[in-house]
N, CA, C and O atoms as a GROMACS GRO file, in nm:
protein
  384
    1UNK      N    1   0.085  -0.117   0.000
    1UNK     CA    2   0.000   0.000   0.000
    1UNK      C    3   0.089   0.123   0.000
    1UNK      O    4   0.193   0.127   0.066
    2UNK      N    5   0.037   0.247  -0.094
    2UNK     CA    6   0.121   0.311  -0.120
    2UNK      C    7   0.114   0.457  -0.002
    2UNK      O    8   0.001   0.503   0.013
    3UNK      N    9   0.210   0.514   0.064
    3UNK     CA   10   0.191   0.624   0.127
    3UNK      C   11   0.107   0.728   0.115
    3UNK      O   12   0.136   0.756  -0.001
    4UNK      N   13   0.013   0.818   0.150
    4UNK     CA   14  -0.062   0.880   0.116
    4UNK      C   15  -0.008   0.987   0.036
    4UNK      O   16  -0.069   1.045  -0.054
    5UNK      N   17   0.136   1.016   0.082
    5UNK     CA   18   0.210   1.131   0.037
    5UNK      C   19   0.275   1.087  -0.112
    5UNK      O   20   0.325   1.174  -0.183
    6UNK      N   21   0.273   0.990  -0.140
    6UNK     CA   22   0.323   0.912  -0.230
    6UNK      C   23   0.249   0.879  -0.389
    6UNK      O   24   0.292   0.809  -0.481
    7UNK      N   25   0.132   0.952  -0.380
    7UNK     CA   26   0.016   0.926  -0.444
    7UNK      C   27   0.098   0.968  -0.582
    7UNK      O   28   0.207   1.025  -0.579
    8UNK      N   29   0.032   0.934  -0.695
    8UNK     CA   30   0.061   1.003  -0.858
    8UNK      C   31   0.013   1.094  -0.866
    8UNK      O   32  -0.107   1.109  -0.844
    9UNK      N   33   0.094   1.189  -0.901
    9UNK     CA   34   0.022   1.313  -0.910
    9UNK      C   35  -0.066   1.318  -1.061
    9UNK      O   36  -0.028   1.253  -1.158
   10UNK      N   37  -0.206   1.417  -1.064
   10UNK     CA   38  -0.284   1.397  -1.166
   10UNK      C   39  -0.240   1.502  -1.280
   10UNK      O   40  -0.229   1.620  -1.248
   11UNK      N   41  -0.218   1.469  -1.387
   11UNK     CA   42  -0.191   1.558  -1.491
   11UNK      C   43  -0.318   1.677  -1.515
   11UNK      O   44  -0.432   1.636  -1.537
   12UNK      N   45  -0.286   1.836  -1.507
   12UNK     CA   46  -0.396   1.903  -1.510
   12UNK      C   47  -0.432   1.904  -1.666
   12UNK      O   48  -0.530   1.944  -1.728
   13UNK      N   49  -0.311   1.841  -1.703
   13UNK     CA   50  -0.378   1.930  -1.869
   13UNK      C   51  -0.467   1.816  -1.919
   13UNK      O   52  -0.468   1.802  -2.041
   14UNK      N   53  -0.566   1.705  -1.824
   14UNK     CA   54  -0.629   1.597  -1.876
   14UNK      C   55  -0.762   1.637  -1.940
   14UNK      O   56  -0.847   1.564  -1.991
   15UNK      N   57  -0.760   1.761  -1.926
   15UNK     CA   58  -0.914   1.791  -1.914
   15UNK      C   59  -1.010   1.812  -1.814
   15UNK      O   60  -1.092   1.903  -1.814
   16UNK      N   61  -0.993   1.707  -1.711
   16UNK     CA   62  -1.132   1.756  -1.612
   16UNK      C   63  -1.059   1.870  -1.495
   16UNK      O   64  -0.956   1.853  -1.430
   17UNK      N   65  -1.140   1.972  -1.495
   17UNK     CA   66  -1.073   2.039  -1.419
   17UNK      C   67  -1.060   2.041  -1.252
   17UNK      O   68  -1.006   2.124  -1.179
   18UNK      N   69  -1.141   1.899  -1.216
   18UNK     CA   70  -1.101   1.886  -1.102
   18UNK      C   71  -0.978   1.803  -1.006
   18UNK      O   72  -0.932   1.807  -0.892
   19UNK      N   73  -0.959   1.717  -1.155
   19UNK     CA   74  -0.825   1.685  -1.142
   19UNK      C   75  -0.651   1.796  -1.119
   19UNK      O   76  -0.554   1.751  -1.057
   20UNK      N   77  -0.652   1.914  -1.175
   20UNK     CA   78  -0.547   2.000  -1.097
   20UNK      C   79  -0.523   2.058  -0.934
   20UNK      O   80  -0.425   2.089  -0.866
   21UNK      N   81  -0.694   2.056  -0.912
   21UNK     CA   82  -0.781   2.072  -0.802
   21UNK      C   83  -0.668   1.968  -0.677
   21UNK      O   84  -0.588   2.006  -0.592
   22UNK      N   85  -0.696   1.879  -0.704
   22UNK     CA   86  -0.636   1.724  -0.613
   22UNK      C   87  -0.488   1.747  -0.601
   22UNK      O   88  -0.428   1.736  -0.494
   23UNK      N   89  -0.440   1.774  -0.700
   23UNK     CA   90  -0.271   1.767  -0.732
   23UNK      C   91  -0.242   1.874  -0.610
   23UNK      O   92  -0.182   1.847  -0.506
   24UNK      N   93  -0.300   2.006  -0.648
   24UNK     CA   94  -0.251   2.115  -0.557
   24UNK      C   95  -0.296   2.108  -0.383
   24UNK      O   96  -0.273   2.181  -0.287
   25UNK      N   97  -0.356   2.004  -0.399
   25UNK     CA   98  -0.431   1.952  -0.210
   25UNK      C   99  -0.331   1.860  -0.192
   25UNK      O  100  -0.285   1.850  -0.078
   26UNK      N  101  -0.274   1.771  -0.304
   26UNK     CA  102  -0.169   1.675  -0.246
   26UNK      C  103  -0.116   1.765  -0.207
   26UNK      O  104  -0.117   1.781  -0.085
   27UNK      N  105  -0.030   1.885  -0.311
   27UNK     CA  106   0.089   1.886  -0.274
   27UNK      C  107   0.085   1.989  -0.075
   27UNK      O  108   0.172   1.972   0.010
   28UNK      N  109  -0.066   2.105  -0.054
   28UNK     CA  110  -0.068   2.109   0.036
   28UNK      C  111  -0.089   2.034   0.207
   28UNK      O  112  -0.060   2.070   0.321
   29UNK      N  113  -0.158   1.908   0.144
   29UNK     CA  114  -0.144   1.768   0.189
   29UNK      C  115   0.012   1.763   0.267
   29UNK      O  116   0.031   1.773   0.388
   30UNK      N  117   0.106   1.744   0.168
   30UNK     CA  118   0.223   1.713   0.219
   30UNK      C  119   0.260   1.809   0.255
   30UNK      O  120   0.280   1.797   0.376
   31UNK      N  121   0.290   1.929   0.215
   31UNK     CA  122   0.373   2.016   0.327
   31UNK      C  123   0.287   2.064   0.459
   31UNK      O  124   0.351   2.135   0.536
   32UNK      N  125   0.145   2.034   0.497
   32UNK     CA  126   0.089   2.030   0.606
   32UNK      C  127   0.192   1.909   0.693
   32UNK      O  128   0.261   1.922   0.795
   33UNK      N  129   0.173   1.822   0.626
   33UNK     CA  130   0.255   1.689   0.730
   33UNK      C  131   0.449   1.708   0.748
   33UNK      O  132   0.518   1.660   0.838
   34UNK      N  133   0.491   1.786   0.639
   34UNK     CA  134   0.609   1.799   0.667
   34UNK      C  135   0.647   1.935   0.792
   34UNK      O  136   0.737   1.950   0.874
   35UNK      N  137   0.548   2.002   0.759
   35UNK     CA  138   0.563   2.112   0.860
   35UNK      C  139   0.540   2.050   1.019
   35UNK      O  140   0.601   2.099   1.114
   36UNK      N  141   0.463   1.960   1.031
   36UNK     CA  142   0.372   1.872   1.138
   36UNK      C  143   0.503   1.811   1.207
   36UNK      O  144   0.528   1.813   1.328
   37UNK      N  145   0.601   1.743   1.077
   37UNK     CA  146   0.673   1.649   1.142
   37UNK      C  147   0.820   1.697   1.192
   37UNK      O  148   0.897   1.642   1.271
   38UNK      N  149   0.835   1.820   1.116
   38UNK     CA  150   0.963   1.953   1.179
   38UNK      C  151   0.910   1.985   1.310
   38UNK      O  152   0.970   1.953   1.412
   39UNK      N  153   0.787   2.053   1.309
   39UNK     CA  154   0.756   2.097   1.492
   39UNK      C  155   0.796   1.978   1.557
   39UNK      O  156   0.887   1.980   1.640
   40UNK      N  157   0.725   1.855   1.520
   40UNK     CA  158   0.824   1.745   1.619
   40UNK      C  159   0.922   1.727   1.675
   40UNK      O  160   0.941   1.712   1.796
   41UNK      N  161   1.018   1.727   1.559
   41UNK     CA  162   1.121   1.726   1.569
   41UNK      C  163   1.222   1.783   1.664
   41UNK      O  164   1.315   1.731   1.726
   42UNK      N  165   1.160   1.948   1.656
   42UNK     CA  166   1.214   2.068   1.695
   42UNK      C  167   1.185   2.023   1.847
   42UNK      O  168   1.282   2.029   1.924
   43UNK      N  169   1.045   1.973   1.904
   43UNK     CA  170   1.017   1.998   2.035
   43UNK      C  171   1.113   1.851   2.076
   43UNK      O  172   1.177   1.856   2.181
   44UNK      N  173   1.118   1.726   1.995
   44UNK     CA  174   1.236   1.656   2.042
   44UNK      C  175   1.321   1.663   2.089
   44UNK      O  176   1.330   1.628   2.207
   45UNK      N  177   1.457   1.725   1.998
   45UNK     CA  178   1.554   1.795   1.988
   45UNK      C  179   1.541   1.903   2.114
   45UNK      O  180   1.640   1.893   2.186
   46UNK      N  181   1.458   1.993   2.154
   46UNK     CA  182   1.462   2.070   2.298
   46UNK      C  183   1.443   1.977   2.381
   46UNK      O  184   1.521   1.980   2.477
   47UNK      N  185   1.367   1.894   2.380
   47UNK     CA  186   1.353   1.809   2.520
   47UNK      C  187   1.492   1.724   2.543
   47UNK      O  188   1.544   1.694   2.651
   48UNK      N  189   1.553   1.684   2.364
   48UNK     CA  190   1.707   1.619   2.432
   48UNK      C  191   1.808   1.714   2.490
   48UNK      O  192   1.864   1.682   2.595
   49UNK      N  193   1.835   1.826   2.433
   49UNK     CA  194   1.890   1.937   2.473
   49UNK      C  195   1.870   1.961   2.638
   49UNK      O  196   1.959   1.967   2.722
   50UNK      N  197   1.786   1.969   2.648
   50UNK     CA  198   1.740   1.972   2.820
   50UNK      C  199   1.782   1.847   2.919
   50UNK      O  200   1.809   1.847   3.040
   51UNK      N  201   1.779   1.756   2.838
   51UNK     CA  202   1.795   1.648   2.946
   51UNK      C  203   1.953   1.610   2.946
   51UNK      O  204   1.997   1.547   3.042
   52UNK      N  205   2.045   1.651   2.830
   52UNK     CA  206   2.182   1.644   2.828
   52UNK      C  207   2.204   1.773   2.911
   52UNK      O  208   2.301   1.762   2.987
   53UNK      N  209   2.168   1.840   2.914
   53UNK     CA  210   2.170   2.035   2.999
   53UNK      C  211   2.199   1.947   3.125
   53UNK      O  212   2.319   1.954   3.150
   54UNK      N  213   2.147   1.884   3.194
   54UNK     CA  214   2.098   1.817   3.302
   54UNK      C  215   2.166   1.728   3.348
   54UNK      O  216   2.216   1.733   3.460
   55UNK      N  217   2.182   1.616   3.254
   55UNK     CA  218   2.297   1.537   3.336
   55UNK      C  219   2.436   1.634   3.333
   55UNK      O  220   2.512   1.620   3.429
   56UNK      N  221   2.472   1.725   3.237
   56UNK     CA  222   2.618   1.746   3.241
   56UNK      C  223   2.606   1.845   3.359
   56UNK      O  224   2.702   1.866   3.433
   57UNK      N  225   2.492   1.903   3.372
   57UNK     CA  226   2.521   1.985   3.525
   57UNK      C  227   2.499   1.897   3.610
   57UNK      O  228   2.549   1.957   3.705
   58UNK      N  229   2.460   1.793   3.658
   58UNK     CA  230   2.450   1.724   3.791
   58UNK      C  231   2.582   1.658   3.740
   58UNK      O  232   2.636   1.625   3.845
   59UNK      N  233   2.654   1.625   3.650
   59UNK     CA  234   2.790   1.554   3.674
   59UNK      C  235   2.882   1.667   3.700
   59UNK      O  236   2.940   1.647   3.806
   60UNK      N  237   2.910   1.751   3.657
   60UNK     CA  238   2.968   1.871   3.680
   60UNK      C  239   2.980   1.944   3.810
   60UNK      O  240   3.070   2.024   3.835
   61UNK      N  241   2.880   1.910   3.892
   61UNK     CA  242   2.856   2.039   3.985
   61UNK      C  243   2.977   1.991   4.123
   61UNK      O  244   3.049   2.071   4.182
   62UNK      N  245   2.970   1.826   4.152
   62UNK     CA  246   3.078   1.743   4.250
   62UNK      C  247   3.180   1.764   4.195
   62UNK      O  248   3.273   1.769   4.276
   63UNK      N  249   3.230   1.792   4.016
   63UNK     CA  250   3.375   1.813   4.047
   63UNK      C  251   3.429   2.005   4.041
   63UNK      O  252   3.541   2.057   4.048
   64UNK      N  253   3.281   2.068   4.025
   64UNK     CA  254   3.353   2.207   4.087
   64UNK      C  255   3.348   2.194   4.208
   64UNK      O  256   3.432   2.266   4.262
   65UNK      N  257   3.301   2.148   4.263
   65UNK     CA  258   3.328   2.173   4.428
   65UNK      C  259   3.452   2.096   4.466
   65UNK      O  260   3.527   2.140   4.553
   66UNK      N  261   3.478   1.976   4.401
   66UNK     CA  262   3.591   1.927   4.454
   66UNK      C  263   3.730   2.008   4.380
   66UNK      O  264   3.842   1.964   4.407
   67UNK      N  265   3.719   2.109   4.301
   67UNK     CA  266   3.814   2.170   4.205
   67UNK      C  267   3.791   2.332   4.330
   67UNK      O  268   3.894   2.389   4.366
   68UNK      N  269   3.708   2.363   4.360
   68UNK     CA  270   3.657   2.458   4.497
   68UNK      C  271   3.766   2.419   4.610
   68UNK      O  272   3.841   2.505   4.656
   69UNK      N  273   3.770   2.297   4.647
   69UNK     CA  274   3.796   2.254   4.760
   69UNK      C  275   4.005   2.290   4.748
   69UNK      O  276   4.080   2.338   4.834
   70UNK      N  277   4.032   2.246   4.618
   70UNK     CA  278   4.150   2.218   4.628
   70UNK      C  279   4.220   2.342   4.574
   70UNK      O  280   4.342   2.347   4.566
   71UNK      N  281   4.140   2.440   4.537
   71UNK     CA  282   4.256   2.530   4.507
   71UNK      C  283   4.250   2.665   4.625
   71UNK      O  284   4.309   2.772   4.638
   72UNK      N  285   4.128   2.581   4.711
   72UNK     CA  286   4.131   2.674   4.856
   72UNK      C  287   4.220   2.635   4.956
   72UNK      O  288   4.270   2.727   5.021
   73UNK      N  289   4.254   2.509   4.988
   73UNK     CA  290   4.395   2.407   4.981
   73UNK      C  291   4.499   2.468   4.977
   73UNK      O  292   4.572   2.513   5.066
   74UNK      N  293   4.506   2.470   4.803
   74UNK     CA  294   4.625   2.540   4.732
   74UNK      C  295   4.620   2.647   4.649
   74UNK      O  296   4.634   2.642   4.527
   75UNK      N  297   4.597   2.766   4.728
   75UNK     CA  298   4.579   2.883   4.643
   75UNK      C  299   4.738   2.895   4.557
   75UNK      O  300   4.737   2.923   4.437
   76UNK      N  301   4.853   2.875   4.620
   76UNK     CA  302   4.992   2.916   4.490
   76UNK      C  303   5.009   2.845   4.404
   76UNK      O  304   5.054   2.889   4.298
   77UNK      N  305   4.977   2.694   4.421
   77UNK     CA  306   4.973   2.610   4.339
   77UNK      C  307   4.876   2.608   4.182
   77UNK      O  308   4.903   2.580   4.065
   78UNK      N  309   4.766   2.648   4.248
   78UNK     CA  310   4.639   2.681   4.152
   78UNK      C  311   4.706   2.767   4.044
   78UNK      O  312   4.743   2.738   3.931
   79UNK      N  313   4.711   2.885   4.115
   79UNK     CA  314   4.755   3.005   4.051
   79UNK      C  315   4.884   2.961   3.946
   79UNK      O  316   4.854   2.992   3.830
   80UNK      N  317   5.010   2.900   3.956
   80UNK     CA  318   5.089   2.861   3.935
   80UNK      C  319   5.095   2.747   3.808
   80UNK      O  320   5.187   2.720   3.730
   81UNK      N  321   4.969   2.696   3.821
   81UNK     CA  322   4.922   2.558   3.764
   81UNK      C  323   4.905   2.620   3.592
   81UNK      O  324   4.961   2.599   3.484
   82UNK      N  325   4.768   2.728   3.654
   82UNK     CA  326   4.704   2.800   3.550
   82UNK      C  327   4.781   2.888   3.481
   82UNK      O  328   4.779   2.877   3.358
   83UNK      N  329   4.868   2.997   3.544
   83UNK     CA  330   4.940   3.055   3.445
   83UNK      C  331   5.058   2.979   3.350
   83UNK      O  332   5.119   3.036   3.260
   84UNK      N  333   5.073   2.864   3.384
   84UNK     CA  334   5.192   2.784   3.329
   84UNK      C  335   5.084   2.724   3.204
   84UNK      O  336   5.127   2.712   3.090
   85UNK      N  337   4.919   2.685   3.246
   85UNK     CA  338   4.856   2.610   3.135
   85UNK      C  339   4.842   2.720   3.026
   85UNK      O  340   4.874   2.693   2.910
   86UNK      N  341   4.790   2.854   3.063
   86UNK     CA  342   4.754   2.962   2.986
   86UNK      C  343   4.925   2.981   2.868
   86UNK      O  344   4.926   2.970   2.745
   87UNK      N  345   5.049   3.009   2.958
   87UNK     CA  346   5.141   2.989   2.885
   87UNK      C  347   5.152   2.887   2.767
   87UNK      O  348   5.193   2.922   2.656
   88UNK      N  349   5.118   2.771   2.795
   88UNK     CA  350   5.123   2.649   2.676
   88UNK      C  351   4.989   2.667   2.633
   88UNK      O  352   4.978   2.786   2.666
   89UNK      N  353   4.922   2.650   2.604
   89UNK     CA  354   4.801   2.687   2.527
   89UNK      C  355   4.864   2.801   2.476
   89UNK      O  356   4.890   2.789   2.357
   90UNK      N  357   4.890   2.883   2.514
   90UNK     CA  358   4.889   3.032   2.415
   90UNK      C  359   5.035   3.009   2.304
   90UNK      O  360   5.063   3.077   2.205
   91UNK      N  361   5.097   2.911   2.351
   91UNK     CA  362   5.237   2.874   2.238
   91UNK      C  363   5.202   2.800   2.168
   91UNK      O  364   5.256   2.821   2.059
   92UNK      N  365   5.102   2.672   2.165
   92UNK     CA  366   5.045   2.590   2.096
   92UNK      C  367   4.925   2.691   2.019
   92UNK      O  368   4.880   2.638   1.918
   93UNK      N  369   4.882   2.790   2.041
   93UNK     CA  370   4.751   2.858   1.948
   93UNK      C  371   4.860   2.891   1.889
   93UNK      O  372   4.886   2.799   1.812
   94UNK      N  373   4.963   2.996   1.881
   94UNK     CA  374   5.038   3.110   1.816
   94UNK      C  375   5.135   2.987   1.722
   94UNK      O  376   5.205   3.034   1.632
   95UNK      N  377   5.139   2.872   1.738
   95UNK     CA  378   5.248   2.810   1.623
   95UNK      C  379   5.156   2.751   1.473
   95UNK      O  380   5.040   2.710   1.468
   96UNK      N  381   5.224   2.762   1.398
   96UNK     CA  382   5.124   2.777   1.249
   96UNK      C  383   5.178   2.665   1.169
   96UNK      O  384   5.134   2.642   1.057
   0.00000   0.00000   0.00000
């Protein structure tokens, strides 16, 4: 059985003029359902968006605090850590 969207389209120049009639309902036919099946999509796609939002902040949030914990620990070290990473990163961007 063939898809509804899938139908043959009717030649207008057959003569009956209610046959061009049909063609132009298919074709609004289908972009009713393609528009139908994008909003889907779209509200999918936000609901996955949200729920990845979600785990990466509940996995995230134990290691800022434990990244909290240790550079209150080691404030020279921290400091020390980072300007040495910022240094290499910035020699690795600037080489071509």
């Amino acid at each position: 059985m063939a898809e509804p969207y899938m139908r043959e389209p009717v030649s207008p120049v057959s003569g009956t003029p209610g046959e061009s009639v049909r063609v132009s309902e298919s074709i609004e036919d289908r972009t009713a359902h393609y528009q139908a099946e994008i909003e889907h999509l779209k509200a999918d796609v936000a609901k996955l968006a949200q729920t990845v939002s979600n785990s990466v902040r509940d996995t995230m949030k134990p290691m800022a605090r434990e990244l909290e914990t240790v550079v209150a620990r080691h404030p020279t070290a921290s400091v020390t850590f980072a300007a040495g990473l910022g240094l290499l990163l910035g020699y690795l961007m600037s080489r071509k």
